[in-house]
C-alpha positions in Angstrom: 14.1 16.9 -4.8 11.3 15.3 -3.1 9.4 15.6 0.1 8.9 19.5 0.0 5.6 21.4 1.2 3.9 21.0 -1.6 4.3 17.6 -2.0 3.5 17.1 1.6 0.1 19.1 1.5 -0.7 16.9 -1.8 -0.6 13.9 -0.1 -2.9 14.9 2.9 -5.2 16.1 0.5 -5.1 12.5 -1.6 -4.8 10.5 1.6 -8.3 12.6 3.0 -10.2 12.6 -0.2 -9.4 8.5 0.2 -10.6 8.2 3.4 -13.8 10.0 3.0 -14.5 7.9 -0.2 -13.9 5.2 2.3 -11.1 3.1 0.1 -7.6 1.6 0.7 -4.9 2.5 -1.1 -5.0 -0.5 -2.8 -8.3 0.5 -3.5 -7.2 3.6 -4.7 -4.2 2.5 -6.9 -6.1 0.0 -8.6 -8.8 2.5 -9.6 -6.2 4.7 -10.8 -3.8 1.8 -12.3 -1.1 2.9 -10.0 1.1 0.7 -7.8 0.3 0.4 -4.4 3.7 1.4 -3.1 3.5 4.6 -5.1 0.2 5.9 -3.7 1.6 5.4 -0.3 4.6 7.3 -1.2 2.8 10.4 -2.8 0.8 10.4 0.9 3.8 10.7 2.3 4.8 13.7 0.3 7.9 11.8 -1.3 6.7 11.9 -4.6 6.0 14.4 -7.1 3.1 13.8 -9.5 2.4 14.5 -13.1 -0.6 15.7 -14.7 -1.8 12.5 -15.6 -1.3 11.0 -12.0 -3.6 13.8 -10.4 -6.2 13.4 -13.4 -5.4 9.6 -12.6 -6.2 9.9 -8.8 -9.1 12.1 -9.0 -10.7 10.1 -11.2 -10.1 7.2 -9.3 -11.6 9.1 -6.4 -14.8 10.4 -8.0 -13.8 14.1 -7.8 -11.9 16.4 -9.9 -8.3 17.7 -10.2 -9.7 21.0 -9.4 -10.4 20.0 -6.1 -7.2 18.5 -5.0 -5.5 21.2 -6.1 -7.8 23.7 -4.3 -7.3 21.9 -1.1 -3.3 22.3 -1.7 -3.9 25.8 -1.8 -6.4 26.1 0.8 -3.7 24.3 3.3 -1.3 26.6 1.8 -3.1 29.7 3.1 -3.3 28.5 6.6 0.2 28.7 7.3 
């Protein structure tokens, strides 16, 4: 099943780390050798991804998985 919370919170976190490194998500799923559509879709919390597409996406972002996971969690304490 997709589109849960977690999923959810994953993409805001993807779609804000994006943003504030100031690319597209073509950008973004070129750098991680994703497809476009598929970047969109895990902002949109209606995709789950592996391992290797978070260590994908952070790379491609210049951060680390460590901190997109962190700021899953952090959302999920705010609730």
């Amino acid at each position: 099943m997709t589109g849960n919370g977690l999923e959810q919170i994953f993409g805001q976190v993807v779609r804000e780390v994006r943003i504030e490194v100031g690319i597209s998500q073509e950008e973004l799923a070129d750098r991680a050798q994703l497809h476009r559509t598929y970047v969109s879709l895990l902002e949109r919390g209606k995709r789950n991804p592996s391992l290797n597409v978070v260590q994908a996406l952070a790379a491609a972002l210049g951060t680390t998985m460590t901190r997109l996971v962190s700021g899953v969690e952090a959302r999920q304490g705010r609730k």
